[in-house]
C-alpha positions as CSV (number, residue, x, y, z in Angstrom):
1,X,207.6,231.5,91.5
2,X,208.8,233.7,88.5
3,X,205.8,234.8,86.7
4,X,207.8,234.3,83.3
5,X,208.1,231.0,83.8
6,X,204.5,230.7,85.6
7,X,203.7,232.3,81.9
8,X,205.4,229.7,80.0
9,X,203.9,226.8,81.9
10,X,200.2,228.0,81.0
11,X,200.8,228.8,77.5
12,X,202.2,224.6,77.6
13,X,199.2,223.6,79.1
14,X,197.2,222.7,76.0
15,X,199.8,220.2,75.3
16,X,201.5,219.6,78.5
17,X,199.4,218.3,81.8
18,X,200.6,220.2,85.0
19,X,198.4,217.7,87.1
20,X,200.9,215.2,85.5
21,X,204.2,216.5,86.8
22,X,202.6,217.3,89.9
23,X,201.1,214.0,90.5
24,X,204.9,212.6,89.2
25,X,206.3,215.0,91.8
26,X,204.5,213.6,94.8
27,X,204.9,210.0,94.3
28,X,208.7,210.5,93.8
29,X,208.7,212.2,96.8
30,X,208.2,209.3,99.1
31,X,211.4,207.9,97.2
32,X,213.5,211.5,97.9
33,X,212.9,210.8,101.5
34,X,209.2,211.5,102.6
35,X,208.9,207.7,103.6
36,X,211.4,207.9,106.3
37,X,210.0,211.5,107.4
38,X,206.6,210.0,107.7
39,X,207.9,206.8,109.5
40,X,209.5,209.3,112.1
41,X,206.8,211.2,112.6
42,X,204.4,208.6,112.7
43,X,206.8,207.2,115.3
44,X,206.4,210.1,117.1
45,X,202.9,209.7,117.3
46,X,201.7,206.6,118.2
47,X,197.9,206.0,118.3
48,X,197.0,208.9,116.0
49,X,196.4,208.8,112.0
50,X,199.7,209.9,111.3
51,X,201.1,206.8,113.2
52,X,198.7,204.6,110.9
53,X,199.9,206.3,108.0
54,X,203.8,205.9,108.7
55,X,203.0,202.4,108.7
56,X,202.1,202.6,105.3
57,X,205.7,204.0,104.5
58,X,207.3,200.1,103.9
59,X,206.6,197.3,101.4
60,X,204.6,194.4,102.7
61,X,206.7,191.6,102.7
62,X,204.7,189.1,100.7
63,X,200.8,189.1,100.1
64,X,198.8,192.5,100.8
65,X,199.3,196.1,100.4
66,X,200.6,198.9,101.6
67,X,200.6,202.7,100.1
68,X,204.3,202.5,99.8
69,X,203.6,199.4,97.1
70,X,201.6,202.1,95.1
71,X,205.0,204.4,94.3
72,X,206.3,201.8,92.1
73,X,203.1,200.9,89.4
74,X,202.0,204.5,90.0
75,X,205.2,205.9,88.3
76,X,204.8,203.4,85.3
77,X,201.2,204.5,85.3
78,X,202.0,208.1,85.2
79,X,205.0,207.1,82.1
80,X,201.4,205.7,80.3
81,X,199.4,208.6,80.4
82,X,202.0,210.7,78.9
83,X,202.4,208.5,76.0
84,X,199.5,209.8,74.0
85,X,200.0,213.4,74.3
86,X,203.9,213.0,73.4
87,X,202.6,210.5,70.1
88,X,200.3,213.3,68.9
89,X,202.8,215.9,69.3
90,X,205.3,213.4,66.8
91,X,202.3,212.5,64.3
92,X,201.8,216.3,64.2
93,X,205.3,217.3,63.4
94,X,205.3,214.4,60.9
95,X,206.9,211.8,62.1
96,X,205.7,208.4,60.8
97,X,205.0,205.0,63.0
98,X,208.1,203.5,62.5
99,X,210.5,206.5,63.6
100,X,208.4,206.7,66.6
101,X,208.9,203.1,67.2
102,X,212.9,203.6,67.0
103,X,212.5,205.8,69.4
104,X,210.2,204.0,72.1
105,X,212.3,200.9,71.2
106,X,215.4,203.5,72.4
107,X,214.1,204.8,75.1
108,X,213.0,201.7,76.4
109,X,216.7,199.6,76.0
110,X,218.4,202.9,77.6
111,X,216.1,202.7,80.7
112,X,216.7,199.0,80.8
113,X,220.9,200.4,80.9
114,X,220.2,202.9,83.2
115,X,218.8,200.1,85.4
116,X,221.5,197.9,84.9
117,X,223.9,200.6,85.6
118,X,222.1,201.5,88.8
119,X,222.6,197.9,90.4
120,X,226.5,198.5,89.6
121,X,227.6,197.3,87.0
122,X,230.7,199.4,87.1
123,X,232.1,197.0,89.7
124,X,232.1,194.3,86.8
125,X,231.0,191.8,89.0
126,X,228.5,190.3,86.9
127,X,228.2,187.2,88.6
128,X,226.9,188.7,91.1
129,X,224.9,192.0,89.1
130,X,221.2,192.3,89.4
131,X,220.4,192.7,85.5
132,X,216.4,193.1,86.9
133,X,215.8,196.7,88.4
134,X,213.1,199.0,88.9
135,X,214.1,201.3,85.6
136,X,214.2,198.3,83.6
137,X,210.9,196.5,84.3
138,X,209.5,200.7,83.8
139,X,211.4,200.4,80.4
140,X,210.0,197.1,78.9
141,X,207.0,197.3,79.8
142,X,206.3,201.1,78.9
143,X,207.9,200.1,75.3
144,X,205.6,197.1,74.9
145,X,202.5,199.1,75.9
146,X,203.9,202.0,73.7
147,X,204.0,200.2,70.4
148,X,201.1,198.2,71.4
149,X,198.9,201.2,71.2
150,X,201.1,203.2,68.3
151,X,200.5,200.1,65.7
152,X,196.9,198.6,66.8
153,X,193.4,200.2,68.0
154,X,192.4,201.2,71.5
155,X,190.1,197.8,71.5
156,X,193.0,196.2,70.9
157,X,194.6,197.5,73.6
158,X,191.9,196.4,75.7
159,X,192.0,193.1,74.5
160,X,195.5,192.3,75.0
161,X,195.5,194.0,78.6
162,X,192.9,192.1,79.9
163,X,193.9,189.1,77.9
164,X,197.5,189.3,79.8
165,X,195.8,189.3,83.4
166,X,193.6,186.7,82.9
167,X,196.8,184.1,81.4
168,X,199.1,185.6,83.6
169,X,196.8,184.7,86.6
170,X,196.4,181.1,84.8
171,X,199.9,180.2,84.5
172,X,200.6,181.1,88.5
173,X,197.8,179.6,89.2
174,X,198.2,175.9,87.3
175,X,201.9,176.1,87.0
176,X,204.5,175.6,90.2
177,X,208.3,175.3,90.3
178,X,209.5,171.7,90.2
179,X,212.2,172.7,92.3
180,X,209.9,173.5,95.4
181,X,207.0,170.7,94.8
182,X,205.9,171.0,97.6
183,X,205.1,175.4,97.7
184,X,202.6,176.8,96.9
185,X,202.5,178.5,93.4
186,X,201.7,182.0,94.5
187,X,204.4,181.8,97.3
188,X,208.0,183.0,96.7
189,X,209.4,179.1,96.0
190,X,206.7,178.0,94.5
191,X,205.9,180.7,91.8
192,X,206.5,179.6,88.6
193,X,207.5,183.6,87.8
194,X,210.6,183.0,90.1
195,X,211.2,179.6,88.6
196,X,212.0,181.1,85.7
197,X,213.9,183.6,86.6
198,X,215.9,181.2,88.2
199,X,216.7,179.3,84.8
200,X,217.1,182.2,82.7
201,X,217.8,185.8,84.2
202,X,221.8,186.2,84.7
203,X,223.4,187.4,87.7
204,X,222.3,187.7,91.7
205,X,218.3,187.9,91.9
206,X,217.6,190.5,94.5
207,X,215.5,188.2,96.8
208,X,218.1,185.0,95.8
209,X,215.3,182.9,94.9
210,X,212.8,185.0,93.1
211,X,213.5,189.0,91.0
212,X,210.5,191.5,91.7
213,X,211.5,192.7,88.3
214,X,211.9,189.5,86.7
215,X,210.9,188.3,83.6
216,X,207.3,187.2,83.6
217,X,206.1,189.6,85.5
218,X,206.7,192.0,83.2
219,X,203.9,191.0,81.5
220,X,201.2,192.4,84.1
221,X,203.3,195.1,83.9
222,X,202.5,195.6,80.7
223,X,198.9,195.9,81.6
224,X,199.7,198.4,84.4
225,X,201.3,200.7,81.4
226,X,198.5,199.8,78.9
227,X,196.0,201.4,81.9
228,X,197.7,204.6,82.0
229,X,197.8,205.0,77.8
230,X,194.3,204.4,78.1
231,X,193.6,206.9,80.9
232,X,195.6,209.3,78.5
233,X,193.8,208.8,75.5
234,X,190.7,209.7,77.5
235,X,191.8,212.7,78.9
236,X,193.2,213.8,75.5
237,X,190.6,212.8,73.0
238,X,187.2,212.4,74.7
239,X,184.5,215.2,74.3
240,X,183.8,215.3,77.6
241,X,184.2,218.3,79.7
242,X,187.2,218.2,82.5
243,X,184.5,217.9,85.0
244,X,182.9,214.7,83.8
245,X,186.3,212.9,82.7
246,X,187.6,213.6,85.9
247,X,184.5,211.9,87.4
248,X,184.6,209.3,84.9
249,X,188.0,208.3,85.7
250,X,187.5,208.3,89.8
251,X,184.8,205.8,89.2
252,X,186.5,203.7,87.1
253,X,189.5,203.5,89.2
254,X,187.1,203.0,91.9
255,X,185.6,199.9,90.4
256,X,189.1,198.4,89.0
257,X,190.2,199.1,92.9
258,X,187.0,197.2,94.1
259,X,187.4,194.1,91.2
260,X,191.3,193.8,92.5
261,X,190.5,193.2,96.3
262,X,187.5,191.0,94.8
263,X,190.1,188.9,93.2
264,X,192.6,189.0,96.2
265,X,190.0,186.3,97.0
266,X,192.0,183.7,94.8
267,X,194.7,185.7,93.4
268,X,196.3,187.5,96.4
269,X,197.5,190.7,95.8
270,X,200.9,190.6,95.6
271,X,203.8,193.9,94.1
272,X,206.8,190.8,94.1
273,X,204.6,188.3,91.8
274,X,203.2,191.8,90.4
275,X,200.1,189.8,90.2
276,X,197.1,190.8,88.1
277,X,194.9,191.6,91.4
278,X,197.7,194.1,92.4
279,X,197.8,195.6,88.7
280,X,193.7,196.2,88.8
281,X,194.4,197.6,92.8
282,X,197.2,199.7,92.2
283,X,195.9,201.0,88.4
284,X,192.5,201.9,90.8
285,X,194.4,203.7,93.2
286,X,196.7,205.4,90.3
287,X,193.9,206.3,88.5
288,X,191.8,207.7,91.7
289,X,194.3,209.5,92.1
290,X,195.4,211.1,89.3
291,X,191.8,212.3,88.4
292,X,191.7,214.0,91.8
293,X,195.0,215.9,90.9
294,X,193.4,216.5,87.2
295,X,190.0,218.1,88.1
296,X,191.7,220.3,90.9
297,X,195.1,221.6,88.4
298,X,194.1,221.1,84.9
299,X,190.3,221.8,85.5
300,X,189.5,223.7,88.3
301,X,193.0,225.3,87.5
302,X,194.4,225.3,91.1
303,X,198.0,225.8,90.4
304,X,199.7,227.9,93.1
305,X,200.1,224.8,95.7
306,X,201.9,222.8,92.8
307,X,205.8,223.8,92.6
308,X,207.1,222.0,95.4
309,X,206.1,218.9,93.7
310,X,206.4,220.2,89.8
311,X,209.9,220.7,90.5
312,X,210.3,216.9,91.7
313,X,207.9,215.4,88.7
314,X,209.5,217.5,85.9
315,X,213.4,215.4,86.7
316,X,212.0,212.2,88.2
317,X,214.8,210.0,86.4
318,X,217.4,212.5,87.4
319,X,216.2,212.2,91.5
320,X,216.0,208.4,91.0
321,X,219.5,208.3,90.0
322,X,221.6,211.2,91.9
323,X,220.1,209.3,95.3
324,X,222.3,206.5,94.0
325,X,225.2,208.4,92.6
326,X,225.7,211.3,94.8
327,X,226.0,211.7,98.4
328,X,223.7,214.0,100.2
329,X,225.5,214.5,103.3
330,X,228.2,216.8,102.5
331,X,225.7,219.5,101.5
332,X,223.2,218.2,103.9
333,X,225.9,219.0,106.8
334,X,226.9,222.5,104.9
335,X,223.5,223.9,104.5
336,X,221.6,222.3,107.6
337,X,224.6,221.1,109.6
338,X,224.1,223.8,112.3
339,X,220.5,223.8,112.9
340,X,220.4,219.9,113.2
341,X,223.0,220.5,116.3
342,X,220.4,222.3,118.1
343,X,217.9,219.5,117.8
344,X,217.1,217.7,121.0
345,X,217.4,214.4,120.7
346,X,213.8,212.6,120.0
347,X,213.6,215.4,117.1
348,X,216.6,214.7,115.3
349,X,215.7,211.7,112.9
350,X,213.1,213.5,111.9
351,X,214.6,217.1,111.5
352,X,217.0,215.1,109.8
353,X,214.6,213.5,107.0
354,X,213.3,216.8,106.5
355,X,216.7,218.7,105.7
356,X,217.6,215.5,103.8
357,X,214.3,216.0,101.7
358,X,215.3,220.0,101.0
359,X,218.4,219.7,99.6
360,X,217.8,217.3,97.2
361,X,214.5,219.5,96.7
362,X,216.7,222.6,96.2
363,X,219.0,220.8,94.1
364,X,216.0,219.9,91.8
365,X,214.5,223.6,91.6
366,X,218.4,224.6,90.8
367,X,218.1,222.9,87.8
368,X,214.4,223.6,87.2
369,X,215.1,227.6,87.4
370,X,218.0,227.0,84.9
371,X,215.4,224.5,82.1
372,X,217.7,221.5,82.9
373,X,215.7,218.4,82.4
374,X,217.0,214.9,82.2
375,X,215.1,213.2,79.5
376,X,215.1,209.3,78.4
């Protein structure tokens, strides 16, 4: 790594958290390609932890949980802990409540766009468009958290988070979709989230019955984005040394982790119905996770390892979308074309997930050497 730009970083770090865009980097890895790579080489394996762990690569289908369920709520997570050290920055330049609510109200509405965009609606087909999509439900319920927290107190905050799980389990719980009497109303037919979705969001809903990123559950959402401004207040304002917040924050994503599977017992933990077991088991496992990555970059200051994954984290929204936008294979076949012909055969998916995860690695670290950033 250039040490000029190693310099840079460091003298950033009081306001910027490498742990951050290195914990960013990794989970939007596994959506640059490290799923598939995993799957082959757990494939590869069978019998062995790796083998376990490619089976964690794909989304449960219903009920339950998988690590690949995490990649999702993590990334939202991640957008919440970032919110208080970007807020601070404004209040200390000047900026007043209500600019900084233009522009979370902005950068919200463009993400929902972006989203839209995404599920094509270039074709103009908007009978058939998916208006619900991943950047969207990220977008609304980031900007809900966001001026939740820039125009009311951290107890507040609380409040209404926990306050949101506890209806939002009520309402699945006592309400049911007319139109399937007889489901259940945490199942797909029966859920009163996809009921409404059915009455009220436009277009083609991605499962045809019921939109992962529908309306209602955005409201969990919410919570999920609430967790991670919380976890960044913490880190930014508490007196606590890096050691103990780090500690702090292991436990308590430990105990939300625990409480989730607890409720599993009569809410099941579900990423489609988003419900609020899976926000307090996947806000656990975020928050596990990112105090690990915090103690060993931003506290113990263990950097080196980090650029492989910084260079992912620091143009998340820009991998998200060039996947869609861009094809891969041209300069997949230019740059590893000739190697992957000397594969043998039981080798090949997975030499092939591995050049497909470096090119779009090297584009990214083209545009890090040269500061381009793509920035909602």
């Amino acid at each position: 790594m250039n040490s000029n730009l190693q310099k840079n970083e460091d003298k950033k770090s009081g306001t910027r958290l490498l742990s951050l865009d290195t914990l960013r980097g990794f989970d939007m890895l596994f959506i640059m390609g490290a799923d598939a790579f995993f799957m082959c080489l757990g494939g590869m394996l069978p019998g062995t932890l790796l083998a376990l762990w490619g089976g964690q690569m794909e989304h449960v289908a219903w009920n339950g949980f998988a690590f690949y369920d995490l990649i999702f709520p993590m990334f939202l997570f991640i957008a919440g802990i970032s919110f208080p050290f970007s807020l601070s920055k404004s209040m200390g330049m000047g900026a007043d409540r209500k600019s900084i609510s233009m522009k979370i109200v902005r950068r919200g509405l463009t993400l929902v766009l972006l989203g839209i965009l995404y599920n094509g609606l270039l074709d103009l087909d908007f009978e058939n468009l998916r208006y619900a999509s991943v950047l969207g439900r990220i977008g609304m319920a980031w900007m809900l958290a966001a001026l939740l927290y820039v125009w009311t107190s951290r107890r507040v905050c609380v409040a209404v988070g926990s306050g949101i799980l506890i209806l939002y389990w009520a309402m699945l719980a006592l309400l049911s979709a007319p139109d399937y009497p007889d489901a259940s109303s945490f199942s797909m037919e029966g859920s009163i989230a996809g009921y409404i979705d059915r009455l009220f969001l436009p277009g083609k809903l991605h499962l045809g019955i019921h939109a992962p990123e529908g309306l209602l559950s955005t409201l969990p959402a919410v919570a999920t984005a609430l967790m991670g401004i919380l976890t960044g207040e913490f880190i930014r304002s508490a007196k606590a040394g890096g050691h103990s917040k780090s500690a702090i924050l292991f436990l308590l994503g430990l105990a939300f982790f625990g409480l989730g599977w607890l409720w599993d017992i009569v809410l099941p933990v579900n990423k489609n119905l988003w419900t609020s077991s899976f926000v307090l088991v996947a806000g656990g496992l975020s928050m596990m996770l990112f105090s690990t990555f915090y103690w060993v970059v931003d506290v113990m200051q263990w950097r080196k390892w980090t650029l492989f994954f910084r260079v992912v984290g620091m143009n998340s929204i820009t991998i998200y979308l060039a996947q869609h936008f861009l094809d891969a294979q041209k300069p997949l076949k230019t740059i590893f074309g000739g190697v992957l012909g000397l594969v043998p055969e039981n080798l090949y998916a997975l030499a092939y997930w591995t050049s497909y995860v470096l090119v779009w690695w090297l584009f990214l670290y083209f545009l890090y050497r040269h500061k381009i950033f793509l920035k909602v």
